[in-house]
Each structure stands twice: as C-alpha cells, then as structure tokens.
C-alpha positions in Angstrom: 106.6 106.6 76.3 107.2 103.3 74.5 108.7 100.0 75.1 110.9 98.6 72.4 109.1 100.7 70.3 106.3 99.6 70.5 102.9 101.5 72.6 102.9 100.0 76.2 99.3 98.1 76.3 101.1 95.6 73.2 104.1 95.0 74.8 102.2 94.5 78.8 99.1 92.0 76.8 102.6 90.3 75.3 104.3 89.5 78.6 100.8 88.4 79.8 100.4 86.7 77.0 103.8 84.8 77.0 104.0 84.2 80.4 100.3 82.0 79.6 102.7 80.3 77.1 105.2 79.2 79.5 102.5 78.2 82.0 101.0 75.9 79.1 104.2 73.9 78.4 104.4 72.1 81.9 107.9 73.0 82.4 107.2 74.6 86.0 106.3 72.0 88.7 103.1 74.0 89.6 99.5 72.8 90.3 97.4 73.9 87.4 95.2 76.0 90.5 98.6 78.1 91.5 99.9 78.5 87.9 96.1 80.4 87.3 96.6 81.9 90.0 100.0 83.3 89.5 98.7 84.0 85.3 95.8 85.7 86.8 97.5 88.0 89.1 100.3 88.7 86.7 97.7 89.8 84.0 95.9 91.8 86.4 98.9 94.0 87.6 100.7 94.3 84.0 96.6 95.3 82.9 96.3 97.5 85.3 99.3 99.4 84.4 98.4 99.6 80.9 95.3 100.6 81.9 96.5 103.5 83.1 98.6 104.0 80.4 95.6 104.5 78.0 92.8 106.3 77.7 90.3 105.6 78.0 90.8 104.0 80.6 87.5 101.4 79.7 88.7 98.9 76.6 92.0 97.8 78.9 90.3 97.1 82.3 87.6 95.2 80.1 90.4 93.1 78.5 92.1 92.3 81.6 89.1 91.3 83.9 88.0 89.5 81.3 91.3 87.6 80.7 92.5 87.3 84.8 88.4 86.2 85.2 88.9 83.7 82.5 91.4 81.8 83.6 90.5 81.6 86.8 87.3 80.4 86.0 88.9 77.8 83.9 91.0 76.5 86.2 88.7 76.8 89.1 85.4 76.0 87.4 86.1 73.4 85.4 89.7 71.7 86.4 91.6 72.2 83.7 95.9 71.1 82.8 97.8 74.1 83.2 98.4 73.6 79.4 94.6 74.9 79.1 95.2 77.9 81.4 97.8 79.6 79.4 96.1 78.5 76.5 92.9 80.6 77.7 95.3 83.4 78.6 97.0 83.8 75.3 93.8 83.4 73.3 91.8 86.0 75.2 94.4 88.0 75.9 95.3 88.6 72.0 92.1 88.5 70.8 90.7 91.3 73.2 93.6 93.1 72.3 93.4 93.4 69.1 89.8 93.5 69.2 89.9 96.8 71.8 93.5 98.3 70.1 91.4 101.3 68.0 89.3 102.4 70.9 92.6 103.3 73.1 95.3 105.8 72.7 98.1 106.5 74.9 97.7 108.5 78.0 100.7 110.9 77.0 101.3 110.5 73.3 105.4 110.7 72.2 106.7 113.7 69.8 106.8 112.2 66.9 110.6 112.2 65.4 111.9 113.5 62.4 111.5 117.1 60.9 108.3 119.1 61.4 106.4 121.3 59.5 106.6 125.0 60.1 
C-alpha cells in the first residue's frame, strides 16, 4: 500500500515532522509543555503505525521513541519555546529517517505496475 505514492513510514515521519513545524511557529496558543505533549503523542501513534507497516519492525520503533523521547525531554528537561520543540521533532525525526530508511521494507510490498516478464 502506498500513500500519495510514496511507502507509508515517509509520508507518517512527514506528518510528524510537519506537525513539529507548525508547533514551532507559535501560531497555536499552547504552553510549550502541551504542544510536546500533543508532538509527542502524535509521533508516537503515526510511528507506531508505520511501525507496523515495516519490517522489521526494530529501525521504526527506534526512530519514534527516540523522537516522542526527545521532545519531551526537551520540553520537560530543560524548558524550552515551543519553537525548540518542533524544531527537535523535525530534526530527529528526518534525520532518523533517513538514517534507518535502508534497514526497513514494507510489511506487504505493492505489485509493481507495468508489463512483466514471462
């Protein structure tokens, strides 16, 4: 299955990844604590789903724990503007992505299109 036609896991870290971008422009009138929370829970649940969307099932539940854990611990740990939360989203978020994006395939790769060889 693929989104836009893209593999799900790109198009799920996007989301995540954009809704950090939103978060970091100010423009909702959220504490920084409940927009991390909010980024943190959102990238665990659209994570999660990729997760099982891949296999194996390791490289994606590393990426999101480490990007829902980062961004609560920087806007728990150390206080940070909600402009540094979705900051810390995005850049963990894409770089672990990109980083983990060889080790996983999809869980139920597509037919490919176009004429086959018989």
């Amino acid at each position: 299955m693929r989104i836009f036609g893209r593999e799900p896991v790109a198009v799920l870290n996007t989301l995540s990844a954009a809704l950090g971008f939103v978060v970091s422009l100010g423009v909702t009138p959220l504490t920084a604590e409940t927009s991390a929370a909010i980024v943190a829970f959102v990238t665990a649940l659209l994570g999660g789903i990729a997760a099982a969307r891949t296999r194996p099932i390791a490289p994606q539940a590393f990426t999101t724990v480490v990007a829902a854990g980062a961004v609560l611990v920087a806007a728990f740990g150390f206080e940070v503007s909600q402009a540094t939360v979705g900051a810390v989203n995005g850049v963990v978020l894409a770089a672990l992505t990109l980083l983990t994006r060889v080790q996983v395939t999809p869980s139920s790769p597509s037919v490919p299109s176009g004429p086959t060889a018989v």
